[in-house]
C-alpha positions as CSV (number, residue, x, y, z in Angstrom):
1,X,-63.3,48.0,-95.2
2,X,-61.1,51.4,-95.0
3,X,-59.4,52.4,-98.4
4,X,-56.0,51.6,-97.0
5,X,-57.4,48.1,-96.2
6,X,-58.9,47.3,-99.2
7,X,-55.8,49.2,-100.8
8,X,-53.5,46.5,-98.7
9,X,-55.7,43.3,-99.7
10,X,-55.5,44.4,-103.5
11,X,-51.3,44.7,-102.9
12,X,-51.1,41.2,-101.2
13,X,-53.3,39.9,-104.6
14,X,-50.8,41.4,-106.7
15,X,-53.5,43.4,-108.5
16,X,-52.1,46.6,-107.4
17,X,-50.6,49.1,-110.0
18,X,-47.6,50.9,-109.1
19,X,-48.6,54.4,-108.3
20,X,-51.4,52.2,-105.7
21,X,-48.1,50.0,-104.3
22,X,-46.5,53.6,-103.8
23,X,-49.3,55.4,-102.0
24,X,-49.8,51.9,-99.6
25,X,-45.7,52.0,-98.6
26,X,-46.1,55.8,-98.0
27,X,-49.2,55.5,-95.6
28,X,-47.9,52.7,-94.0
29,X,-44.7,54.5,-93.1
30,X,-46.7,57.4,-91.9
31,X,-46.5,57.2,-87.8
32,X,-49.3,56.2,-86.3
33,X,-51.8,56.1,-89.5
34,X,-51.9,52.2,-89.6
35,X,-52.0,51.5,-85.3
36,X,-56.1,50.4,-85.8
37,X,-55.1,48.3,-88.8
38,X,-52.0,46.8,-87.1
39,X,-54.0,46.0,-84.3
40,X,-56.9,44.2,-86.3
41,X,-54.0,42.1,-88.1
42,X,-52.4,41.1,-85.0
43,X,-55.8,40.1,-83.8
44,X,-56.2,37.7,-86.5
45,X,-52.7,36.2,-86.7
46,X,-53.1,35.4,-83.1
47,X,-56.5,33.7,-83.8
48,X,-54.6,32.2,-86.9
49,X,-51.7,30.3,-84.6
50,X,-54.4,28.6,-82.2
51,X,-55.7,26.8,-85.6
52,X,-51.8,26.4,-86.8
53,X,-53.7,26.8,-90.1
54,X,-50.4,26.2,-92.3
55,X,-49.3,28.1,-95.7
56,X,-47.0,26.7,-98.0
57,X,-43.6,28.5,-97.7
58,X,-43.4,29.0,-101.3
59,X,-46.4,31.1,-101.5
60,X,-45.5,32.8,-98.2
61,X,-42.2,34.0,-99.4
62,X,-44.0,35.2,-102.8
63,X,-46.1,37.6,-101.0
64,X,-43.3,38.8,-98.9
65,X,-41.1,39.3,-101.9
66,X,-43.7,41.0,-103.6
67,X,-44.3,43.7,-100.7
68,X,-40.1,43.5,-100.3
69,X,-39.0,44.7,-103.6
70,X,-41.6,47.7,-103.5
71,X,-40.1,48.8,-100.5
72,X,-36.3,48.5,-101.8
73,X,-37.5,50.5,-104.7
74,X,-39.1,53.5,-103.1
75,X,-35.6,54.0,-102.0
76,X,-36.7,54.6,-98.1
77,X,-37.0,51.9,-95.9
78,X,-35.3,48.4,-95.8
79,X,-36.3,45.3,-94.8
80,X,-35.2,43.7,-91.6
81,X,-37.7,41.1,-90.6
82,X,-37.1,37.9,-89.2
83,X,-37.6,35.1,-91.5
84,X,-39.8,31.2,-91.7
85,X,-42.9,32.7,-91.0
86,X,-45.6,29.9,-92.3
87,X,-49.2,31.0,-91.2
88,X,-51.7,33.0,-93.7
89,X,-52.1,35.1,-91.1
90,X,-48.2,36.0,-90.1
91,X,-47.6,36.5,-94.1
92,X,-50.7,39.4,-93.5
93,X,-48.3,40.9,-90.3
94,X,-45.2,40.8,-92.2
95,X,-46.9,42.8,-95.2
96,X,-47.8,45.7,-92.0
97,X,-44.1,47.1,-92.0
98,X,-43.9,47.7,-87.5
99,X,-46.0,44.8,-86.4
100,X,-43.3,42.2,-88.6
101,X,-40.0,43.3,-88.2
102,X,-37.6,45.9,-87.8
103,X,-37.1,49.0,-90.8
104,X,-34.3,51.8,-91.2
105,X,-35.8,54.9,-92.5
106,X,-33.3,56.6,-95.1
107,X,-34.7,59.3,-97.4
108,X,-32.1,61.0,-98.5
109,X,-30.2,57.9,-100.2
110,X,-30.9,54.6,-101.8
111,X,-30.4,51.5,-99.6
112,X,-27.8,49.8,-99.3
113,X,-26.8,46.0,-100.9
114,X,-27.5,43.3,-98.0
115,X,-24.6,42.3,-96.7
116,X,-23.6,38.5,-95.8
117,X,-24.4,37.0,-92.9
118,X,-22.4,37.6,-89.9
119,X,-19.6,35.8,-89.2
120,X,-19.7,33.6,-86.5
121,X,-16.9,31.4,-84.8
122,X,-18.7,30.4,-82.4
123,X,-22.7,28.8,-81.6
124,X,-25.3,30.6,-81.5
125,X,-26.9,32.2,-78.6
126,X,-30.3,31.9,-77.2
127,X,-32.4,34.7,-76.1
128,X,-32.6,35.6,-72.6
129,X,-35.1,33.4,-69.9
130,X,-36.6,33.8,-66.6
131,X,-33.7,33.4,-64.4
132,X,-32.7,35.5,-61.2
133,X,-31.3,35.3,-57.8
134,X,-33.0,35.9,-54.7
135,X,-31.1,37.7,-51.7
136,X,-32.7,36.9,-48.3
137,X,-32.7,39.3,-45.3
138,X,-29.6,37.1,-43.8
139,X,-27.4,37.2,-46.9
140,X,-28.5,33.6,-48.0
141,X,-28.6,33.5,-52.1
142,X,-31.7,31.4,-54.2
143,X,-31.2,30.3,-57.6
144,X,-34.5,31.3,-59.7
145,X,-34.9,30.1,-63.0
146,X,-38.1,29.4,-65.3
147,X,-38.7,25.6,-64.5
148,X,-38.3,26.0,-60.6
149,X,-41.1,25.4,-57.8
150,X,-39.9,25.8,-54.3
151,X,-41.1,27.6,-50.6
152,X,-39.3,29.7,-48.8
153,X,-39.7,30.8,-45.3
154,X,-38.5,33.8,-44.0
155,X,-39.9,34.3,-40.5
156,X,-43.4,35.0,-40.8
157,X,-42.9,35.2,-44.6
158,X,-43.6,32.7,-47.3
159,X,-42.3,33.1,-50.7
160,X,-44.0,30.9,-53.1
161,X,-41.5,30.9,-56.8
162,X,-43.7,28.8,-59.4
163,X,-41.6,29.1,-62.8
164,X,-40.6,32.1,-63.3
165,X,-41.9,34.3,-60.7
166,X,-42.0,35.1,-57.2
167,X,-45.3,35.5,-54.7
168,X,-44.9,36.6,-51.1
169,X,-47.5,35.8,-48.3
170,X,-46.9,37.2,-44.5
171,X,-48.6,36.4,-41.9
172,X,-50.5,38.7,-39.8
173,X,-48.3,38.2,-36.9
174,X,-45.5,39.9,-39.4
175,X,-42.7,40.1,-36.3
176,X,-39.5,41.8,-37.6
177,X,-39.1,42.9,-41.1
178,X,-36.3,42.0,-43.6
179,X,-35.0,43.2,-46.7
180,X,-34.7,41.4,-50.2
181,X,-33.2,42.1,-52.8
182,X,-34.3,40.2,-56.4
183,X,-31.5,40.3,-59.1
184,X,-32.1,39.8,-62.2
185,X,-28.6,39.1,-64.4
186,X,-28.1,40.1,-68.2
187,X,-29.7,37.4,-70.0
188,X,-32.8,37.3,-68.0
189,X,-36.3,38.7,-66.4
190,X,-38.1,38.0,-63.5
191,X,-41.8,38.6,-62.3
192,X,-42.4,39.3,-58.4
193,X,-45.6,39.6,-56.3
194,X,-44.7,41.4,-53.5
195,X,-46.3,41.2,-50.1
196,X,-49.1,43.9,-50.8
197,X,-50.0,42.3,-54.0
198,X,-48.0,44.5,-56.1
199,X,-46.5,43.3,-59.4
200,X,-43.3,44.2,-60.7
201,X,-41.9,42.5,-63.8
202,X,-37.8,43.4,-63.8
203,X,-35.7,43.6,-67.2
204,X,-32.4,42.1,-67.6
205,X,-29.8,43.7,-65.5
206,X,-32.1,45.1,-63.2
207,X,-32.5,44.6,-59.2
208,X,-35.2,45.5,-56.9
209,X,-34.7,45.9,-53.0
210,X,-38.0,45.2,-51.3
211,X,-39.3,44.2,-47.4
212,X,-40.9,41.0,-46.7
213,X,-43.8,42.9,-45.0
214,X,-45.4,46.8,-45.7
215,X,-45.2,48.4,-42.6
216,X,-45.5,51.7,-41.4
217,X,-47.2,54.5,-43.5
218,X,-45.3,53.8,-46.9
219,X,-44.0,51.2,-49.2
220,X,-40.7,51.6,-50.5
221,X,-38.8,49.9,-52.7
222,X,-35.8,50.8,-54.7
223,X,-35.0,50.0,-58.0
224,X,-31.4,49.3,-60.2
225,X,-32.0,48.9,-64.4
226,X,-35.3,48.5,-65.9
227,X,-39.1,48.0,-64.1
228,X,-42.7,47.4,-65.0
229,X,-44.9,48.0,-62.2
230,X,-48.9,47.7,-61.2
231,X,-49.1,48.8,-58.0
232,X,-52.0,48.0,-55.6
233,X,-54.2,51.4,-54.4
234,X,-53.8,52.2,-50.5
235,X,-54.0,55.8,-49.9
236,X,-53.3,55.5,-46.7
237,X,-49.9,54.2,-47.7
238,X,-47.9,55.5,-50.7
239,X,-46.2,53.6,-52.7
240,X,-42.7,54.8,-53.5
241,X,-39.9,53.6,-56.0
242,X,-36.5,55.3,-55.0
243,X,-34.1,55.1,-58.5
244,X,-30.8,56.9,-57.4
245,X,-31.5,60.7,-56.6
246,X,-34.9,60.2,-58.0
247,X,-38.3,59.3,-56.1
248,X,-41.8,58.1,-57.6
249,X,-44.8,58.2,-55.5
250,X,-47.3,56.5,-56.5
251,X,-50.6,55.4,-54.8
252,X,-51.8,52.6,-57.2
253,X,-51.2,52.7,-60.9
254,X,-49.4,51.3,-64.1
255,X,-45.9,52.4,-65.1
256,X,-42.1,51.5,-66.4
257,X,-38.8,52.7,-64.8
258,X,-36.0,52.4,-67.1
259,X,-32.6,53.7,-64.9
260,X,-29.9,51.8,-66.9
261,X,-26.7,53.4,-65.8
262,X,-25.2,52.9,-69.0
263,X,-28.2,54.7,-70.8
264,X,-28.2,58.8,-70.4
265,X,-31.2,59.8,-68.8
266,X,-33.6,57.9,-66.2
267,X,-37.3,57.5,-68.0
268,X,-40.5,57.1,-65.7
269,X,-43.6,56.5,-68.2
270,X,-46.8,56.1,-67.0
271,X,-49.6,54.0,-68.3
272,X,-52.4,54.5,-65.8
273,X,-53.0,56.0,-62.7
274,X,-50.6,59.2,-61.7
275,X,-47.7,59.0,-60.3
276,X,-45.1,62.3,-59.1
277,X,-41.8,62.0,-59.9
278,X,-39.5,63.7,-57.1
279,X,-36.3,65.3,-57.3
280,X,-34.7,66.7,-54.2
281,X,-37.4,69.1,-53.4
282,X,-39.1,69.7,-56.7
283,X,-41.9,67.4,-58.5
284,X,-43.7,66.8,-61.6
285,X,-47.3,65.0,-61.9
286,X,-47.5,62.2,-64.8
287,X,-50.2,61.9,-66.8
288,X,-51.1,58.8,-68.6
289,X,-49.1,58.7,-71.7
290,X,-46.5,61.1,-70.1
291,X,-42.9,60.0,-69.7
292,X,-40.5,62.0,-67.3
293,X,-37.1,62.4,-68.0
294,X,-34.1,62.8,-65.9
295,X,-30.9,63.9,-67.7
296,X,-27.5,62.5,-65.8
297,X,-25.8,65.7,-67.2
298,X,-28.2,68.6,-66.9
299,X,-29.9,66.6,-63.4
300,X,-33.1,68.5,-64.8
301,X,-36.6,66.4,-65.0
302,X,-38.3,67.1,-68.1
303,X,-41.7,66.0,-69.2
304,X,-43.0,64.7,-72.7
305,X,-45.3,62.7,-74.5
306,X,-44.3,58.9,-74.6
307,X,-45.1,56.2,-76.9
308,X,-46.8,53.5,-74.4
309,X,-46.2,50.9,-76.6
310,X,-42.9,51.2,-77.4
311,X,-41.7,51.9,-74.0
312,X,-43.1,47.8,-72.2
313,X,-42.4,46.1,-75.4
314,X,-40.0,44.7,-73.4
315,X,-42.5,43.4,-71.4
316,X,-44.6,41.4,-73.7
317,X,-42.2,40.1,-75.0
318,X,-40.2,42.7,-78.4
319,X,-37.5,45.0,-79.2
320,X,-39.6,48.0,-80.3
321,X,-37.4,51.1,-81.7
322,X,-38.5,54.7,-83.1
323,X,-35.2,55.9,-84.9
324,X,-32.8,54.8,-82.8
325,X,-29.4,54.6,-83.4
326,X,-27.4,51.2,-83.6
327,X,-25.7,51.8,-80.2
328,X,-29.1,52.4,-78.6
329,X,-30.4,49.2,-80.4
330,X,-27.0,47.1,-79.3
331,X,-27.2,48.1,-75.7
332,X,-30.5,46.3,-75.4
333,X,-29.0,43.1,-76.8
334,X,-26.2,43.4,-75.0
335,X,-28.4,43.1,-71.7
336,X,-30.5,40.7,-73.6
337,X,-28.1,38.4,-74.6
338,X,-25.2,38.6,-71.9
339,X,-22.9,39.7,-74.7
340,X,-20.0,42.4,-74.3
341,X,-19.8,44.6,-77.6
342,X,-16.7,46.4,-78.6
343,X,-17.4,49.2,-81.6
344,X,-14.5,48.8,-84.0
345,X,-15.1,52.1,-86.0
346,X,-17.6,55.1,-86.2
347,X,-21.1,53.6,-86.6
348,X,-23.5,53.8,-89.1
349,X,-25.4,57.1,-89.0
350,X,-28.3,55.1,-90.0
351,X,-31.3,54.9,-88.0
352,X,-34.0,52.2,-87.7
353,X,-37.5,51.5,-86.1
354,X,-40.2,48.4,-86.4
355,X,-40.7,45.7,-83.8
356,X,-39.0,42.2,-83.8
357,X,-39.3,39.5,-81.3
358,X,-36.9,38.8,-78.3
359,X,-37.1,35.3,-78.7
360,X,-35.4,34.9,-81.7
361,X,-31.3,33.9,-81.5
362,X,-28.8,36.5,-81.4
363,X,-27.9,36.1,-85.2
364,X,-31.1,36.5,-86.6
365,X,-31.5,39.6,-84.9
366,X,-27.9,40.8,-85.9
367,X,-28.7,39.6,-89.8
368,X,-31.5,42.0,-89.7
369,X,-29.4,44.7,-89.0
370,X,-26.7,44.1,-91.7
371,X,-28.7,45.3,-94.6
372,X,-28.3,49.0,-93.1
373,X,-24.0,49.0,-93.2
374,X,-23.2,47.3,-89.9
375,X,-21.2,44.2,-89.7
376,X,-20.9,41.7,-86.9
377,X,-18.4,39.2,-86.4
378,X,-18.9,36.9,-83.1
379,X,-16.7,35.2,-80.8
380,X,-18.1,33.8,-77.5
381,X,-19.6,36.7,-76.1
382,X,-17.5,39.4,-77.3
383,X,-19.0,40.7,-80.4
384,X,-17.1,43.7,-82.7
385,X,-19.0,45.6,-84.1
386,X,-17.8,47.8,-87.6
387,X,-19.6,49.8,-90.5
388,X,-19.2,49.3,-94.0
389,X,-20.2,52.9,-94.8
């Protein structure tokens, strides 16, 4: 076992002095030091929740508490985790700061006083689902939504939807070739097959326009709000993602498309594979682990080194953030949770990062962020926003 580990085990025993409880919060702050360990935990929580092997919640909120009130004391980071975790193994991943929850980083200041929960006139409201609507070649709309089974034909096209995704089959007699278009509302997600074997798995607010059959010597597609996409290899016919002004070529690879036109540059991060990135004449070549930027103001493409992980949390299921600001944080939700926010004063200048679950209700994730001097008050699906700072 690493010294960190061993360092860690001796914490959660409550054996640790505090100069060791120091030097554990300061490594495990450090980006990227604990990615092996985090991984190793996760590993076993995961084994842990097929057993359901059950902890008392007394002795799980001890060894929480315990790691909590070091935190609050080294005056840097504060708590934001969700809460009611009962497993021996989910009390391990709450102890590993990103893999539990969600953390503001703040050296320059002790944290602030948690603040009450938010207030709340209204019920609660659920996370987002698989739900979309499906825009045929002759302007006929299909509900889509995660219990759903259904067949429909188009033509010589067959489009299977079991739960929440979509799986196209043509036949080789493919006749003429239609256009649809998949829409995927705020509040939902959506996975599609498309008729090459492609997968694309679309965010909230998001639409892909697609044709029920690949003909010709490419495949394109185009692409409104948010993608994930694993494209099938055929040199012989590119595959290419058109996002506004912008073009990715791709022959078969991994990658994410994030083109929210609320969000100030379009991001193309690639996972696997390569994949060009066009701009009116000019191109830049992705490696794995590269993202490409396009500014909306400057129109320039820029290239840089992107955190994989962070980038299709979405994906699998998290919010994941790397100092962010609130507003970047709250335009997620917003998509996430079909809610309109209004900003009632200047924000926080805090900033936070950590990783918290997308399936928890919208007011666990807002009591998280009260801690750090934002307030929430919710009406509906209007929620004001203000800062206590």
């Amino acid at each position: 076992m690493a010294p960190h580990e061993e360092l860690l085990q001796k914490y959660l025993d409550g054996q640790c002095t505090r100069e060791e409880a120091e030097a554990l919060m300061q490594w495990l702050q450090t980006t990227g030091s604990h990615r092996t360990l985090l991984a190793s935990m996760q590993e076993e929580f995961e084994r842990s929740m097929d057993t359901q092997v059950e902890i008392p919640a007394a002795i799980s909120d001890r060894i929480e508490n315990r790691l909590l009130q070091e935190i609050s004391a080294s005056g840097k980071v504060v708590d934001m985790r969700p809460r009611n975790r009962r497993y021996w193994f989910a009390a391990a991943a709450v102890a590993l700061l990103l893999a539990a929850g969600i953390y503001r980083y703040n050296t320059d200041r002790p944290a602030p006083m948690p603040l009450a929960r938010a207030e709340q006139t209204t019920e609660d409201i659920a996370p987002g689902s698989d739900k979309a609507v499906l825009t045929l070649a002759n302007g006929t709309t299909v509900t889509l939504d995660s219990a759903g089974n259904q067949v429909i034909r188009q033509g010589g096209t067959t489009v299977l939807q079991q739960k929440g995704q979509l799986q196209y089959e043509s036949e080789p007699d493919e006749g003429t070739v239609g256009y649809n278009t998949l829409t995927v509302p705020r509040g939902g997600q959506f996975h599609v097959v498309l008729p090459d074997g492609s997968k694309v798995w679309l965010n909230s607010a998001s639409s892909l326009k697609y044709p029920t059959a690949f003909t010709g010597n490419e495949r394109l597609v185009e692409l409104q709000g948010q993608g994930y996409f694993e494209v099938s290899r055929n040199a012989q016919q590119p595959f290419l993602v058109k996002v506004g002004h912008m073009e990715v070529q791709v022959l078969g690879t991994s990658f994410d498309v994030m083109a929210y036109s609320d969000e100030s540059s379009v991001n193309t991060t690639l996972l696997e594979g390569a994949v060009k990135v066009k701009q009116g004449s000019t191109g830049q070549v992705l490696k794995p682990g590269q993202q490409a930027r396009y500014d909306r103001q400057t129109c320039k493409v820029t290239v840089h080194p992107a955190d994989v992980q962070q980038v299709v949390a979405w994906k699998t299921g998290f919010f994941e953030f790397d100092n962010a600001k609130l507003s970047d944080i709250m335009r997620q939700v917003a998509r996430w949770y079909d809610i309109d926010i209004t900003y009632m004063n200047e924000q926080t200048s805090a900033v936070y990062g950590g990783r918290i679950s997308r399936s928890l209700p919208l007011s666990e994730i807002l009591h998280m962020l009260e801690p750090n001097g934002a307030r929430f008050t919710l009406d509906g699906r209007k929620l004001k926003v203000s800062s206590t700072e």
